[in-house]
C-alpha positions as CSV (number, residue, x, y, z in Angstrom):
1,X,0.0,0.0,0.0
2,X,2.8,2.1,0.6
3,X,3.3,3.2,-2.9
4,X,-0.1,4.7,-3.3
5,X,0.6,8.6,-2.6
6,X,-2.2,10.9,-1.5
7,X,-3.4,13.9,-4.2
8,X,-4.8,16.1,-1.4
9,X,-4.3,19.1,0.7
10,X,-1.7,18.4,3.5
11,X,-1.1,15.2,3.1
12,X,-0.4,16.1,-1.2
13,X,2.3,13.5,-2.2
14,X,2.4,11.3,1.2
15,X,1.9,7.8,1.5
16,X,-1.5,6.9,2.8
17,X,-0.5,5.3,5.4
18,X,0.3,9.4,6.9
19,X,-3.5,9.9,5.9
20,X,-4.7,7.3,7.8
21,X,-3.1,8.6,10.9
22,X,-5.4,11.6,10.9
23,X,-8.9,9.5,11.8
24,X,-10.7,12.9,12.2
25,X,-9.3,14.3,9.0
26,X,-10.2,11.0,6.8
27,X,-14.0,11.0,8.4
28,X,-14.0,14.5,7.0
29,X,-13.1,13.6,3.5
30,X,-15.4,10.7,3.6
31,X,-18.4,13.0,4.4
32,X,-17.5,15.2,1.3
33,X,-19.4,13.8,-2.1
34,X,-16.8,15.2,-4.5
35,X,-14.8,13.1,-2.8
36,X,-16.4,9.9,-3.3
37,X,-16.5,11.0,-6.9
38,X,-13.2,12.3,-7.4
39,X,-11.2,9.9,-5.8
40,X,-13.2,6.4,-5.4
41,X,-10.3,4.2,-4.6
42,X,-9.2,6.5,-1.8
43,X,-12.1,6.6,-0.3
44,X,-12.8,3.1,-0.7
45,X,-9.4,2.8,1.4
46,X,-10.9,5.0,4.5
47,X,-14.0,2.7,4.4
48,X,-12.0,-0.5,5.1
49,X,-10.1,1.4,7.6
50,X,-12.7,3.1,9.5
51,X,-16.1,1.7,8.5
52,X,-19.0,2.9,6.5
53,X,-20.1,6.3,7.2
54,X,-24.0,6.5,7.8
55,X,-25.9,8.7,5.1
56,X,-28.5,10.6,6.0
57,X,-31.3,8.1,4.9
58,X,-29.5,5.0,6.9
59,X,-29.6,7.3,10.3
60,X,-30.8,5.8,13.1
61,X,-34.1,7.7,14.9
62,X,-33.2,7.6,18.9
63,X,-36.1,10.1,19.3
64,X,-38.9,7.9,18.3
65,X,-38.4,6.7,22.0
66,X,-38.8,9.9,23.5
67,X,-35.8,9.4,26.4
68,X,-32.5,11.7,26.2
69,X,-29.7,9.1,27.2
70,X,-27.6,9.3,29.5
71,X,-24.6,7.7,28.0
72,X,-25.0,7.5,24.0
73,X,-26.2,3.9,22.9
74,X,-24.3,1.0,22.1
75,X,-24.6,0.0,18.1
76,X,-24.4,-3.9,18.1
77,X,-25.6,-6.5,15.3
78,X,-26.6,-6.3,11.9
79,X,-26.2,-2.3,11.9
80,X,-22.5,-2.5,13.0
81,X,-21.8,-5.0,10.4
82,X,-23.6,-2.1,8.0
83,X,-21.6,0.5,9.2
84,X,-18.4,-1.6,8.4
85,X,-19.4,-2.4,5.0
86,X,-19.6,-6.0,5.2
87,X,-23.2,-6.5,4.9
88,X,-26.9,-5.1,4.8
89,X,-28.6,-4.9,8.4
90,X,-32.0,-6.6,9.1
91,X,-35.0,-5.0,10.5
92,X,-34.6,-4.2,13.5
93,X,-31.5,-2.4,15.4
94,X,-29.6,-3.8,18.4
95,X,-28.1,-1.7,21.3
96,X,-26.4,-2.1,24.6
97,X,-27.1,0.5,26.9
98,X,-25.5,2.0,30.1
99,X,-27.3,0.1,33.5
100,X,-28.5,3.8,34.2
101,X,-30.5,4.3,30.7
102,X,-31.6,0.7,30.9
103,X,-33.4,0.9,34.2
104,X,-35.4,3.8,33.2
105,X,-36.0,2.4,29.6
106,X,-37.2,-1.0,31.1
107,X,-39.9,1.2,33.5
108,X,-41.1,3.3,30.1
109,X,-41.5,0.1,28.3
110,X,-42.5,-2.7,30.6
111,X,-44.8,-4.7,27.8
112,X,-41.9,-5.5,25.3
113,X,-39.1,-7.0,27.2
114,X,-37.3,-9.9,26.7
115,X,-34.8,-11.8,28.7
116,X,-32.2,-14.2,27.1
117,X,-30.7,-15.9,30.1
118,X,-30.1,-12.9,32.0
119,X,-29.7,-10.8,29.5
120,X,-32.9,-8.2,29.0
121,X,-33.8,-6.4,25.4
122,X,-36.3,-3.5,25.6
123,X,-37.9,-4.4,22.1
124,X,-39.8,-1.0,21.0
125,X,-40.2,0.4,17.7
126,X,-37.9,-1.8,15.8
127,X,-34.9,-1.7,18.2
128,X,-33.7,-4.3,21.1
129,X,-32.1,-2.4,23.9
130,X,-29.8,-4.8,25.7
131,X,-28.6,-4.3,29.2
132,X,-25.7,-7.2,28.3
133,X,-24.9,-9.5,25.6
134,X,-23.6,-13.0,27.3
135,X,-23.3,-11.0,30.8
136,X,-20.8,-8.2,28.7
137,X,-22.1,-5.1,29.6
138,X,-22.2,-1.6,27.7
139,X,-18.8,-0.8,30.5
140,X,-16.8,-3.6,28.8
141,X,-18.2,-3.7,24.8
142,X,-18.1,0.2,24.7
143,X,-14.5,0.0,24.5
144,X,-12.7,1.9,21.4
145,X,-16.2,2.9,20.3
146,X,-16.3,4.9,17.3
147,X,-18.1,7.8,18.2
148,X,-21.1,9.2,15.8
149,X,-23.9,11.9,16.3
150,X,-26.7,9.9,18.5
151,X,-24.9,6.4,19.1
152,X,-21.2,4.7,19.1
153,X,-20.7,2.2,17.1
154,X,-18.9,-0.8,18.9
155,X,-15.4,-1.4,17.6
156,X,-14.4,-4.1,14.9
157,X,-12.3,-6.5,17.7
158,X,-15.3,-6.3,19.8
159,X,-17.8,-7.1,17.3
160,X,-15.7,-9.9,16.2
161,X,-15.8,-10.9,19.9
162,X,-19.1,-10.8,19.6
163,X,-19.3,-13.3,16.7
164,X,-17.4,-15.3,17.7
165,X,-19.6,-15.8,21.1
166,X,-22.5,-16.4,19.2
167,X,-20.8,-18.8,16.1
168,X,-22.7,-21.7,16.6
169,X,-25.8,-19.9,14.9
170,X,-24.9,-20.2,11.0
171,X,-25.7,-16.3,10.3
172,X,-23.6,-15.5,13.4
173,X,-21.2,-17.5,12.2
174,X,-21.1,-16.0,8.5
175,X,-21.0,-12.5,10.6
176,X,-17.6,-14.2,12.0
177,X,-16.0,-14.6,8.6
178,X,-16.7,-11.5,6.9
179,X,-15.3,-9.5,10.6
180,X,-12.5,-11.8,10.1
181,X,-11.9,-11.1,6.6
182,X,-11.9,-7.7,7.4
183,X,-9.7,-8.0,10.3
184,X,-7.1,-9.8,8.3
185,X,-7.3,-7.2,5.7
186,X,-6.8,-4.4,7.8
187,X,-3.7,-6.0,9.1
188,X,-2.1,-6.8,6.4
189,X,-2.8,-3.7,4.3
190,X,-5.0,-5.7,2.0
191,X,-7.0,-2.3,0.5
């Protein structure tokens, strides 16, 4: 990868590899459409470093639920595995909350919980809140979040973590490949 130089601004005639140093700086471009345009295969580079960014129409609606949070949501599942390009989400949206936001979610919304050995999902309006995946709470699986406007988005080594928890399941365990795949690609410059 290191021979790929970068066209723009003040990184003009540095190895990507600089770029990619400056997170805040590559979100930026990403978020620009001449960008995009201009320079696909650089941008396509960004997206297997840093994920997917949301467009307007793929943003999630927190205020449907009518509760300011706390501490911003936890984006788990299908919509994770979106937001790193490796697949398209399903219907509904998965989150791990903060214990705090949980408990007053769970008294707003008493009718629609569910509880997978321990483990209790709000399920309101197309999203399950979980207080815990496999007793891992939002404390431990929030770590190295990438932060976004009304959620962060759980990072890639704990969504392969994840996976790999739930593997037996044959979707779970097709999750586990492509996180792999990605995994492996990131760290060996595969782009």
């Amino acid at each position: 990868m290191s021979d790929k130089l970068f066209p723009l601004c003040k990184y003009k005639d540095q190895p990507i590899e600089n770029v990619l140093q400056d997170r805040k700086y590559c979100e930026w471009l990403m978020d620009q459409s001449w960008f995009k345009e201009k320079y696909l295969a650089f941008y396509q580079i960004f997206i297997n470093n840093f994920g997917k960014p949301f467009e307007p129409s793929e943003k999630i609606n927190l205020g449907i639920l009518e509760y300011n949070f706390l501490h911003k949501p936890l984006l788990i599942g299908g919509k994770a595995m979106e937001y790193y390009g490796l697949r398209k989400s399903g219907l509904d949206i998965d989150f791990v909350i903060h214990k705090d936001d949980h408990k007053i979610l769970k008294e707003k919304y008493p009718n629609n919980i569910k509880d997978l050995y321990g483990d209790i999902g709000i399920c309101e309006y197309g999203f399950e809140i979980w207080n815990q995946i496999c007793t891992f709470d939002y404390e431990n699986l929030k770590e190295n979040a990438i932060e976004e406007d009304e959620c962060i988005i759980i990072s890639l080594e704990k969504l392969l973590f994840l996976k790999a928890l739930a593997m037996e399941i044959p979707k779970y365990h097709k999750d586990l490949e492509l996180v792999v795949r990605l995994v492996l690609k990131k760290a060996y410059k595969k782009i």
